[in-house]
N, C-alpha and C positions, 0 to 999 in steps of 0.2 A: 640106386644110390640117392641118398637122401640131402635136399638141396636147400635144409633147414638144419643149421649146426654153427658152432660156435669154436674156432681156431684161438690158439694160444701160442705166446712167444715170450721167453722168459731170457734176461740176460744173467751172468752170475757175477759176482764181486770177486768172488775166491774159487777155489775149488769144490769147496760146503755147495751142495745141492741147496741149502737154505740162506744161502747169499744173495736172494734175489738184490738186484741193484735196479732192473725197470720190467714191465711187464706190457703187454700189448695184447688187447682181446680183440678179435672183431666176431661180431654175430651177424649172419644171413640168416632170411631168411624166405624162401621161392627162390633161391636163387639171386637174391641179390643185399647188398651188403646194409644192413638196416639201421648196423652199431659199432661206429671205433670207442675204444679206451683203451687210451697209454698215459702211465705213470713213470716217474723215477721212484723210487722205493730205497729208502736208507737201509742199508743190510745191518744187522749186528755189527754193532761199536763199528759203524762207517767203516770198516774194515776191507781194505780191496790189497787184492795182487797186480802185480802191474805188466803181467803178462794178460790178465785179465781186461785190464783196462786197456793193454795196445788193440786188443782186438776192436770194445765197442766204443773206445773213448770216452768212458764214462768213469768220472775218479771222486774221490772225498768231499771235493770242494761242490759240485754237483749236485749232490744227493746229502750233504748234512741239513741242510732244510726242509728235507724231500718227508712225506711221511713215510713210516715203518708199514710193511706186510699188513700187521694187526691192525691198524690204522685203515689201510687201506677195504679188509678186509670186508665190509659191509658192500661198497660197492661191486668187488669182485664176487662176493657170491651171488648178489644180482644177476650176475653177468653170465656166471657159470651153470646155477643149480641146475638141476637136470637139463642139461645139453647134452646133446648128441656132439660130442668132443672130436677135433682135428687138429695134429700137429703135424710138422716136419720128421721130428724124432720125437715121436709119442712117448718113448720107453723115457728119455730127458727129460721131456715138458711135463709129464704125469709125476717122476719122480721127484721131479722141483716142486710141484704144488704139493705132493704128500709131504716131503720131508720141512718146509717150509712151513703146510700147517702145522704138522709135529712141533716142530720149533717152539711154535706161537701157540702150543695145548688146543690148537683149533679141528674138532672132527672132522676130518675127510669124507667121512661115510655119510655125514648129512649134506653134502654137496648130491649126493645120489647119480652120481657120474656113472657109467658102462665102466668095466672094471678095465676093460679094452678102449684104445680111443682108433680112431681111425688114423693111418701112418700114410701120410702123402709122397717120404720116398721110400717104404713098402710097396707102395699103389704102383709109382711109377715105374720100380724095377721090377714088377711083374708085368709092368708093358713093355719090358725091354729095354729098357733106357739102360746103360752099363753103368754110369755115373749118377748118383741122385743126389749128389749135395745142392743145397737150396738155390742157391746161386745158378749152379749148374742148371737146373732146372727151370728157371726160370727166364734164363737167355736161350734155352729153344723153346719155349713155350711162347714168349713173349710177354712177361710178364715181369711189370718195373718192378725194382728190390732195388733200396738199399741197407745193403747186408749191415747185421747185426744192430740192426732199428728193430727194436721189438714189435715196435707197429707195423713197422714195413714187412717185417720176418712172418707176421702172424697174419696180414692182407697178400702177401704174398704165397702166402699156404690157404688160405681160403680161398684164390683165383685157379691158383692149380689141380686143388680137389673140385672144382667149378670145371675146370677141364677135360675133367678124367673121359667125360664119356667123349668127349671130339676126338680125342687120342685113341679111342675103343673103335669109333667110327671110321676113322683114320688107316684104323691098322685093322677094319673088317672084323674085331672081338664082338659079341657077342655079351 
């Protein structure tokens, strides 16, 4: 398992895959953590749900100052381009950045990402774990989270694929 990769965490406004409202990168690399970046990011026409927003407390008044995705966009591909990618729910966080660069006419295919990313609660429920929500995971792991901080969501999925192999030694895998 490779202990140079770059996790992501993406909150949403609405139900739109390209509402980003904040995002949160962090980059390792040997194994330890080299690069945070977390932004608020104004989604289209500041637009949010408010069942959305009970979750990460993030509303209108927050983000109408915040820059836009495309705006942001220069330093996230820094962040991103060819990385060896890890999220919590890979199939979400991949489909938020495609549908989001979509959005914003921005090519996905030149980020040159694995078409696959790595899935830290795939990983873990093939170790057994019965429950893998993030949270979950990361009060037996021992790993601080707090939930739906894009930062903390995306340092908290980088410690836990950081884990994988004590869990493997742990449980005598191979």
């Amino acid at each position: 398992m490779s202990k140079t990769f770059t996790s992501i965490d993406f909150e949403l406004a609405t139900a739109a895959y390209s509402s980003v409202c904040a995002v949160g990168i962090v980059n390792v690399v040997d194994g330890i953590i080299s690069n945070e970046f977390y932004s608020l990011v104004r989604p289209p026409d500041n637009k949010y749900m408010w069942q959305t927003s009970r979750v990460h407390g993030i509303k209108p008044k927050h983000t109408e100052s915040a820059p836009s995705f495309v705006d942001l966009f220069p330093q996230i591909n820094a962040l991103l381009a060819e990385q060896h990618m890890v999220a919590h729910d890979e199939l979400l966080d991949r489909s938020v950045l495609k549908e989001t660069m979509k959005f914003y006419n921005l090519p996905y295919g030149d980020l040159k990402l694995p078409q696959m990313w790595d899935c830290t609660s795939k990983i873990y429920r093939a170790l057994g774990f019965q429950r893998t929500k993030l949270s979950i995971c990361c009060e037996i792991m021992g790993v601080s989270l707090q939930h739906h901080d894009a930062l903390s969501d995306a340092r908290a999925t980088a410690e836990l694929y950081l884990k994988v192999d004590e869990v493997k030694s742990n449980l005598k895998i191979g």
